[in-house]
Structures are given as structure tokens and as C-alpha cells.
N, C-alpha and C positions, 0 to 999 in steps of 0.2 A: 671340972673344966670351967673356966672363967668367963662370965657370960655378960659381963661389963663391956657397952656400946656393943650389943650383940642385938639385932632386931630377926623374927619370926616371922615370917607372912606364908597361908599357904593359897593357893588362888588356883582354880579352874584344875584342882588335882595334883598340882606342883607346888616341893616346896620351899621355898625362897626364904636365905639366911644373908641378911645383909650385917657386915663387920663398919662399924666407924671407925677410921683411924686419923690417926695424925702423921702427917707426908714424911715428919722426921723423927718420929718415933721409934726406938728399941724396942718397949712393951709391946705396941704394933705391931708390929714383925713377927716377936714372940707369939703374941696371940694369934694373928692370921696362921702359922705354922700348925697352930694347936687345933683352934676350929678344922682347919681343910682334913689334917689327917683321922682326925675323930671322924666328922661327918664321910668324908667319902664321897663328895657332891660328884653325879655326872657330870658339870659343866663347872667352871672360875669363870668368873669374870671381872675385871678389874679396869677400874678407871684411866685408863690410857688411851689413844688415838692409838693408827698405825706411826704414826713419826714420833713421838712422844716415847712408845714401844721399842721402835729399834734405838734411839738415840739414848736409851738405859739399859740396853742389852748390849750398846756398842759405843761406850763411854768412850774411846778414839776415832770416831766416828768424825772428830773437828778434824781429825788430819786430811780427810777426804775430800774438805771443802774447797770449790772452786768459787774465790772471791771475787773474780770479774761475771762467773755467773749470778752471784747472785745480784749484782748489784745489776746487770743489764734483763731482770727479771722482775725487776721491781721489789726483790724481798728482801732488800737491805732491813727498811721500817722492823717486820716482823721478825725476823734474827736478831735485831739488836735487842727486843722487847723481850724472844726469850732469851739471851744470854742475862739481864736485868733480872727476868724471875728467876733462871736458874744461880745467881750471883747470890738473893737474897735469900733463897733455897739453902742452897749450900755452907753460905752462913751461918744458919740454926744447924744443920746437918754440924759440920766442925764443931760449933760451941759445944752439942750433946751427946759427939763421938761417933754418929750413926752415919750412914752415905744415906744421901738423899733418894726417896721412891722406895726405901728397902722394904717397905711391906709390899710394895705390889711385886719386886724381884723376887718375894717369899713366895707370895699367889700364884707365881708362874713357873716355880721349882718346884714347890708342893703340887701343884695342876699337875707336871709332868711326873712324878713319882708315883701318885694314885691314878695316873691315867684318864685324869681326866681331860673334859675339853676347856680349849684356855676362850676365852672371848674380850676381844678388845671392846669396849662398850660404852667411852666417853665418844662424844664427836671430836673432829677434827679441831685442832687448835688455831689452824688459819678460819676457818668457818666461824669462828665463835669470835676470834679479836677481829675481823670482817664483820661482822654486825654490831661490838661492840661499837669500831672504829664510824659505824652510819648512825649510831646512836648521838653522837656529839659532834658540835661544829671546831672553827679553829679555835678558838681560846679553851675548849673541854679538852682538846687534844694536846694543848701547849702545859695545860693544869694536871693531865692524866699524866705525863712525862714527866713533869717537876715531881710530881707525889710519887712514883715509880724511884727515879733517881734517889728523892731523898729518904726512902724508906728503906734501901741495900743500903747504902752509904752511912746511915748513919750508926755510930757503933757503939751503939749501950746493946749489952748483954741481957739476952731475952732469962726472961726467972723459968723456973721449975713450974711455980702458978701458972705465968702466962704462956709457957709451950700446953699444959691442960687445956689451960681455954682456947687453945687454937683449936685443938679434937673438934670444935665447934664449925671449924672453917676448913676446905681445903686451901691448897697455896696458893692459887688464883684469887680465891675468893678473896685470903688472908692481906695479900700486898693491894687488894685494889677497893680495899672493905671500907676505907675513908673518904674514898671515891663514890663507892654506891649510896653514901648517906649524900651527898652532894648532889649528884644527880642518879635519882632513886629508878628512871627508868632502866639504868643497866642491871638492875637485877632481874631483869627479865634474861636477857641475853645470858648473861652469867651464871645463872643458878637456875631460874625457874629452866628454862629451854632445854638446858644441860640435867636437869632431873627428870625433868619429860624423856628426852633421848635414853638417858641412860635406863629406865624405868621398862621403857619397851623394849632394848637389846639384853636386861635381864630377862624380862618376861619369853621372851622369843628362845633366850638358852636353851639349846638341845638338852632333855635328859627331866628325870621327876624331882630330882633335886640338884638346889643351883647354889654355891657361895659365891658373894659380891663382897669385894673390896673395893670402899669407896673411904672417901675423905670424908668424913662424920657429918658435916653443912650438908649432905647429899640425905642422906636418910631418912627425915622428916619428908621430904619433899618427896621420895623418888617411893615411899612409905605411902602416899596419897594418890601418887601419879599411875601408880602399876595396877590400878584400879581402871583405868581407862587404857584407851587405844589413842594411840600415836602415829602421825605419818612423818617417818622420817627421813622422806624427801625432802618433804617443807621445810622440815625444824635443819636442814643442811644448804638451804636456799641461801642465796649471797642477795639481798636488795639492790633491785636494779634502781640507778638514777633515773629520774624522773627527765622528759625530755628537756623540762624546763633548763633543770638543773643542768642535764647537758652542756647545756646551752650558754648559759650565764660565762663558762670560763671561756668561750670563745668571744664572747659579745663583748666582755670588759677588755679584751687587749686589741678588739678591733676599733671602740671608742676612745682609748688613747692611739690607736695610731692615726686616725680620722681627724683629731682633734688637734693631734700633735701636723700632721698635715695642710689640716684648713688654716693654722697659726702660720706654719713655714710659708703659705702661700701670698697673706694677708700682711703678714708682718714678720717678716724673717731673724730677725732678732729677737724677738721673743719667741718663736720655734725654736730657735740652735738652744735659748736658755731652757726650754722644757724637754728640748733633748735631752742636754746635759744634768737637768734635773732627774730624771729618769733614768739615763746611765748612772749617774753619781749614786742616788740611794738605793739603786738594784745590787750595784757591784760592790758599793762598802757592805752594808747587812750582811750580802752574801760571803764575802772575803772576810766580816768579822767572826760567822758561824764556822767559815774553813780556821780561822787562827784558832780559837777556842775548841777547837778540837786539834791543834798543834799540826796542822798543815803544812807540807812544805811550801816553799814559797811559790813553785810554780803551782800546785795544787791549788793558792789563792790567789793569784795570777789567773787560772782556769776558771776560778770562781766568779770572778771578777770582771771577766769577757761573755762568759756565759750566763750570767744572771739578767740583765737587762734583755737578751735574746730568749732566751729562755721562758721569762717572764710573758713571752706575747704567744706561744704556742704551749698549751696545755700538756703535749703530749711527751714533754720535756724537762728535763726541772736541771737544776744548776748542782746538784748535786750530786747528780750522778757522771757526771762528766768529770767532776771534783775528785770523786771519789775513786774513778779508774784511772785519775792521775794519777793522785796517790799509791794504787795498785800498781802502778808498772816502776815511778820513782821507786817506791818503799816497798816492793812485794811483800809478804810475810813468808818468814822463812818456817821448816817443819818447826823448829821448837817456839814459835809464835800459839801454830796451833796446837803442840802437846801444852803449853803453858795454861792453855784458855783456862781451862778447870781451878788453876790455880789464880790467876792475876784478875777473874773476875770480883774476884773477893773484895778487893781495896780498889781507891778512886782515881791511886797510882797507878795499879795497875791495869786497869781499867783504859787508862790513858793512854798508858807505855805499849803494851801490846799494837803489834801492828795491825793484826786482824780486826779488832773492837775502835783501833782507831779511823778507822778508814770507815765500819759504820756510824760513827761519831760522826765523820766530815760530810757522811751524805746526808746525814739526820741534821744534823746544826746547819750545813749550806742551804740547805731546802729549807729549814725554818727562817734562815735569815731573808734568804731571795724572797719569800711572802712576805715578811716585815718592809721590806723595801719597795716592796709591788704594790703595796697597800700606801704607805708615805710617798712613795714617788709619783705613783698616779693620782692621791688628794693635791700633790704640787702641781702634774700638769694641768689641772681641770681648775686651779688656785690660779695659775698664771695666763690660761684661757679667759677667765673671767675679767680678769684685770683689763685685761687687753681687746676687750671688746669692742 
């Protein structure tokens, strides 16, 4: 039996076989097959959430989706981000002939053959890019998106070497690993937190012996952690904004209106020009992030009305209003979403797809309307001044 990236632990009378693999691995596969049936463990557990779980159990799973739902739920952001990992996922998957996650589909065939118990045992994947996403401010979030985009997209051929060295990382880890040298606190979020969780829902597996299939970055870590007790309420906590910060997006669109106000009052000429200031660079930004994401016209027409409104109440954003335009112009038809699996691949396709475009225009509108909120509110508080 092959006992390469095979770790041993036995703790409090149980005993714990943790597998490292690599997310796109053949031999991975193989191997998990081979440990579970030899071993016989009472419990699997493998690194997956519940939605991670069904959405590899139920690869058409995109035909299901309701795209005004998501976007009136706020989870445009987090779907476009995974269709991005799973784009660059699936990349290495084609390059090396394997479908992406196939070890852990093994773990949970094999679980079911030997009877044992399966356990889902990573955290939730909204919880985890939720604390990433409190980790960094706007330009971390404008940088973590460019390095995201340009790491699917770009298309040099991963070697036989460097899929090895990936065994070292899982896929999260892998696509966002240039990022945590950058800013070195998201490896808290990302690994350590996610080793700590994962560590105590092995420990907790029903039964006196346990196989864990995890992504190899996890081992060392979940290898120290399973020595300790974990509460994993906390480690699933979303940080709450601080009241200040509450606070701040309400304050900044009520001192341009205030300003924009005492101006019309004082000298009405230079109010209409810091109106206009303010509409002009809310609505271009905003109507250049709908084009660049190949918008219809009324799409950035919509963008373009609603961006400077938008801009004064927090609980709103220009993009989503963009983006269910586009939804009802351009609905996505069923072969939009049997395509996704495939057009994520390329930056064409990526584009062309209706489903992926429509998160594009809410992702690009909403980045543009803040580029505009930011320039057009240093103009009115520039033409305040002036006019004093």
C-alpha cells in the first residue's frame, strides 16, 4: 500500500489517517480509493462544505440557478469568485485529463461502499471569503480580483513539476498564494482557521477510526491543531462592523449632500456645477464598468441613472439594478447555463456567456460607481472650497 502524503495520528484512543492530495490529481484519487478500502475507517471525512458537496455531486446544478435571485441577495460578488476558482480549477483538471475534486467524489464512493460515515468537514465557503473579504480594504479587494482574473486567464501550461508542488496547497490556497505573501494576515482566514475547523470535525468523527481527505497545505497544520479543542461557532462567526464603520457610509453621502446644498443655497452656480460634477463622474465610471463588461445599452443607461443615486444611500449599489437589467433584456437561456462548465475556461467565453456576464456588470458597475464616488465627491468638496 502506498503510503506517500499518508499521515498517522492516534489521539484520546482514535485513530486518525489523514491523505494529502492534490484537488486535480489522478494518483489522488487512486490513492484515496486504496487507503479507504484497505483501512475500513468508521467515518470519511473530506474537505468540502454542504454547498461545495452538492455542487460536485450535482455538476448541473447551474441549470437550477435563479439569476435575479442571486443578484437581489447580494451574492452576485461570491458566485462570480467561485465560478473564477472553479474556471482555474478546471483548467488544470483538462490540462491533466482528471474532472476537478475527483479525490474527494472517491472519498465519498468509497465511504458509501464500506459503510462508512461520510462527514463534510471544511467550513462553509461563504464564511471563510466573509472574513477574508473584512481582512482587506478597497484597493486589497480591487488587487485580490485583478490577481484572481489574471491567474484563470492566463494560459501557459502548468508542468508535471508544478501540479507536484501544488500537493502542497489546496485550490484556494493555490490561486490566492501570491496574495497571502502580500498581505500575510489572510493566512489566518485561509489556512490557519480552516486547519483549526477542519481538525476538530475530524476529531469529533463518529467511530475509533477516521480517513481524512484533505488538500496536502491542510496536514501540517490540522497535524498540530487536532491536539487542541476548537469552538466552532467562533471559527464560523462573520465580524460584525464596528459601529463607527457603520456609520462612515452614511456620513460621507450626507456631507456631499449638505455641502452640495449650503453651495446651491449660497451660490447656485457653482451648486448646479457640483451637481453636475457628481452626476458626471458617478454615471461615466459606473457606465464604463457596465460597457466593459459588454452591457446593453440600456443596461448602461441604468447604470448611469443609478449610480450618482445610488452613491448617497449605502443600502444600494448601481449594480445591481444594472445587472437585473441586463437579466430581463438578455435573460440566459438553458444552454447559457449547461455551457458554464465549459465557457469558463477562456476569457471569450467568460464574456459571451450570459450568466457570467450579467456577474461581470454587477461586479465592474459597482467597482466603477466607487471609483466615481470617490473622484466626484474630492470634486465637490474641490469646488466647495473654491467658492468659499
Amino acid at each position: 500500500m502506498a503510503e506517500d502524503n499518508i499521515t498517522r495520528i492516534d489521539t484520546n484512543g482514535k485513530e486518525i489517517i489523514l491523505i494529502g492530495t492534490a484537488h486535480v490529481s489522478k494518483k489522488s484519487a487512486d490513492q484515496v480509493k486504496e487507503i479507504i478500502e484497505a483501512e475500513k475507517p468508521d467515518s470519511v471525512c473530506i474537505e468540502l462544505d454542504e454547498q461545495r458537496y452538492q455542487s460536485i455531486m450535482d455538476r448541473q446544478s447551474w441549470k437550477n440557478m435563479d439569476i435575479f435571485k442571486v443578484i437581489k441577495e447580494k451574492k452576485a460578488p461570491l458566485l462570480l469568485m467561485n465560478l473564477l476558482i472553479s474556471s482555474f480549477q478546471k483548467r488544470m483538471a483538462k490540462q491533466f485529463g482528471v474532472n476537478p475534486g475527483e479525490e474527494m467524489v472517491q472519498g465519498i464512493k468509497s465511504s458509501k461502499e464500506i459503510g462508512a460515515g461520510l462527514v463534510l468537514a471544511d467550513r462553509n465557503i461563504q464564511t471563510t471569503f466573509a472574513r477574508i473579504w473584512h481582512k482587506i480594504g478597497f484597493w486589497g479587494k480591487l488587487k485580490l480580483l485583478f490577481m484572481v482574473f489574471y491567474s484563470i486567464f492566463d494560459n501557459q501550461e502548468i508542468s508535471e513539476e508544478e501540479m507536484e508542488k501544488m500537493k502542497s496547497q489546496d485550490m484556494l490556497n493555490a490561486l490566492l498564494n501570491d496574495f497571502t505573501a502580500s498581505f500575510p494576515k489572510l493566512k489566518i482566514p485561509l489556512i490557519d482557521e480552516r486547519d483549526q475547523y477542519l481538525a476538530q470535525k475530524i476529531k469529533d468523527a463518529p467511530g475509533k477510526k477516521v480517513v481524512a481527505v484533505l488538500g496536502a497545505a491542510h496536514v501540517p497544520g490540522i497535524t498540530e491543531e487536532i491536539k487542541k479543542e476548537h469552538d466552532l461557532e467562533a471559527l464560523c462567526l462573520v465580524p460584525a462592523k464596528s459601529k463607527t464603520i457603520k456609520i462612515i457610509p452614511w456620513l460621507i453621502p450626507l456631507l456631499i449632500l449638505m455641502i452640495i446644498g449650503y453651495t446651491l443655497y449660497t451660490n447656485p452656480s457653482a451648486g448646479m456645477q457640483q451637481t453636475m460634477s457628481w452626476v458626471l463622474w458617478n454615471g461615466s465610471f459606473s457606465t464604463l464598468g457596465a460597457a466593459l463588461a459588454f452591457g446593453h445599452p440600456l443596461t448602461m443607461l441604468t447604470a448611469f441613472i443609478m449610480a450618482p443615486l445610488t452613491s448617497l444611500n449605502p443600502l444600494m449599489a448601481a449594480g445591481w439594478f444594472a445587472g437585473i437589467v441586463q437579466a430581463y433584456i438578455r435573460r440566459p437561456s438553458v444552454e447559457d447555463f449547461e455551457n458554464l462548465a465549459t465557457d469558463v475556461y477562456s476569457l471569450k467565453g467568460f464574456w459571451n456567456n450570459r450568466v457570467t456576464r450579467i456577474l461581470l456588470i454587477v461586479a465592474l458597475t459597482n467597482l466603477g460607481s466607487t471609483l466615481g464616488t470617490v473622484i466626484g465627491g474630492a470634486d465637490v468638496v474641490r469646488l466647495f472650497l473654491e467658492n468659499l
